[in-house]
C-alpha distance (Angstrom), angle and dihedral (degrees) to the residues before:
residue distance angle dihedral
X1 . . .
X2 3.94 . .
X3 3.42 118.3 .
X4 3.58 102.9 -163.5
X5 4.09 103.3 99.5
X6 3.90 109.6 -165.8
X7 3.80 136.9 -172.8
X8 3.85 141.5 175.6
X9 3.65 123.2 -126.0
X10 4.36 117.4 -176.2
X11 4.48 98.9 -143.8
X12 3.87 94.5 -123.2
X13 3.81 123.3 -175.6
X14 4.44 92.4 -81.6
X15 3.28 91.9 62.4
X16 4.19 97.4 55.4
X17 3.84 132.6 90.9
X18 3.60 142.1 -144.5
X19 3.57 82.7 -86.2
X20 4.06 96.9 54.5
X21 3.46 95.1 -119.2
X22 3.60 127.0 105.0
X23 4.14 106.3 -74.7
X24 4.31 104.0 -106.5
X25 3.78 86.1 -135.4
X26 3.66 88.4 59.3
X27 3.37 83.9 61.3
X28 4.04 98.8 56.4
X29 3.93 77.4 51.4
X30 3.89 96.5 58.0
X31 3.70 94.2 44.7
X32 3.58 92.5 60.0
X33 3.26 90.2 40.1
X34 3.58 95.4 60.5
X35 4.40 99.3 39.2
X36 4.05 78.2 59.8
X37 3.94 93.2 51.3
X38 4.09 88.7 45.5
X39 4.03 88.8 51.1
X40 3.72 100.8 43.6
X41 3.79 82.9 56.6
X42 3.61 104.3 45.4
X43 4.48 104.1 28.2
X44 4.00 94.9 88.8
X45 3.71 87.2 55.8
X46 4.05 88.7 58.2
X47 3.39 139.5 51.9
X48 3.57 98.1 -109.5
X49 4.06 99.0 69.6
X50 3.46 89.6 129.9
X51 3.53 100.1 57.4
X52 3.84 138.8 72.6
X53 4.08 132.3 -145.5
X54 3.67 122.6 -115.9
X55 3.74 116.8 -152.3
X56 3.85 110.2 -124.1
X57 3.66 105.1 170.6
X58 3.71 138.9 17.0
X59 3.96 140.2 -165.0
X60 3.83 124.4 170.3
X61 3.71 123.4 177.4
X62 3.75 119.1 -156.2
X63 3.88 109.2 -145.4
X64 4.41 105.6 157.4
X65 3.45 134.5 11.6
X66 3.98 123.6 -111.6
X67 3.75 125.5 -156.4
X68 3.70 145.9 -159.3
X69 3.91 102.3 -63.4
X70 3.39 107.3 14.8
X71 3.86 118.1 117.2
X72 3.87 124.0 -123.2
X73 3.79 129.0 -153.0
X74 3.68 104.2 -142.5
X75 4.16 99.3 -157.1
X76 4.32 111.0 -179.4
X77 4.20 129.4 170.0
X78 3.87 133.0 159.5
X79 3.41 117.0 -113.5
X80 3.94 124.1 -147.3
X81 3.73 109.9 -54.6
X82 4.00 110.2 -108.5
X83 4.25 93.4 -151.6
X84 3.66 110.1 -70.2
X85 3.72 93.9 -9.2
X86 4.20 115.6 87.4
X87 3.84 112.4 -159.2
X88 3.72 119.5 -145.5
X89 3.63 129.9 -176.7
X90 3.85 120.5 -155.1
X91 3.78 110.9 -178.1
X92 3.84 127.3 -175.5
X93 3.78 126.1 -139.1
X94 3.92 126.1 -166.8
X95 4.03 114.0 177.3
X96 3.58 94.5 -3.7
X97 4.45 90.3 -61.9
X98 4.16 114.4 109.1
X99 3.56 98.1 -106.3
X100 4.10 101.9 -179.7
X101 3.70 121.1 20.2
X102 4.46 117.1 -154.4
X103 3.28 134.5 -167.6
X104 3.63 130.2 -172.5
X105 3.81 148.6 -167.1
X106 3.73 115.1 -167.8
X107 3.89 138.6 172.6
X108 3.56 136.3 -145.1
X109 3.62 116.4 -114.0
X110 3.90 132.9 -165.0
X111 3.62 100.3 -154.4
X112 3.42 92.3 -163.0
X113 3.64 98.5 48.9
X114 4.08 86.2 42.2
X115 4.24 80.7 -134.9
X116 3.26 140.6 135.7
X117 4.00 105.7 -115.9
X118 4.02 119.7 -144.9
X119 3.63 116.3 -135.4
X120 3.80 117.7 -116.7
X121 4.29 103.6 -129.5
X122 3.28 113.5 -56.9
X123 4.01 99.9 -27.3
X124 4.17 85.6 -169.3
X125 4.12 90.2 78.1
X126 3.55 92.0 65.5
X127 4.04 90.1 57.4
X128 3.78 92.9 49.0
């Protein structure tokens, strides 16, 4: 199975700042916009179905500018969990060049436990 989930999204006039270029917190939007896609497509092939991911920590690196018009490649995978923590990468691509770099650190919840949820190994393996 490929863990890479990607989407298209066309930069329309909502999504632009003062500085007509798209807003940076728009971009903190898209990325978890995009881990949610990933995991409503892959949780009924886990054992955590039931359960939802809590971001923890977040880095985004600002390399281009993207404008009105212009079409980004929104590209996001997990990376190896590190314990508790599950790493995710969501990287932005305008014209082919990486355009925003992410980096995440989610959890596991059990929303009806209201607890944090260890992950058993590396849970990824049994997706591949």
């Amino acid at each position: 199975m490929d863990l890479v989930h990607q989407k298209q999204i066309k930069v329309t006039e909502d999504h632009i700042d003062q500085n007509n270029h798209v807003n940076n917190v728009q971009y903190v939007h898209w990325v978890e916009e995009a881990a949610a896609e990933h995991w409503e497509s892959l949780k009924h092939k886990t054992d955590y179905a039931d359960d939802a991911w809590m971001l923890l920590d977040h880095h985004i690196q600002y390399k281009k500018q993207v404008y009105l018009g212009d079409t980004i490649t929104v590209k996001t995978y997990p990376l190896p969990p590190e314990g508790p923590k599950q790493p995710r990468k969501v990287e932005f691509y305008c014209h082919d060049k990486l355009v925003v770099d992410s980096l995440t650190l989610w959890v596991l919840f059990d929303p009806e436990a209201k607890k944090i949820k260890r992950l058993e190994g590396n849970w990824l393996d049994t997706l591949a």
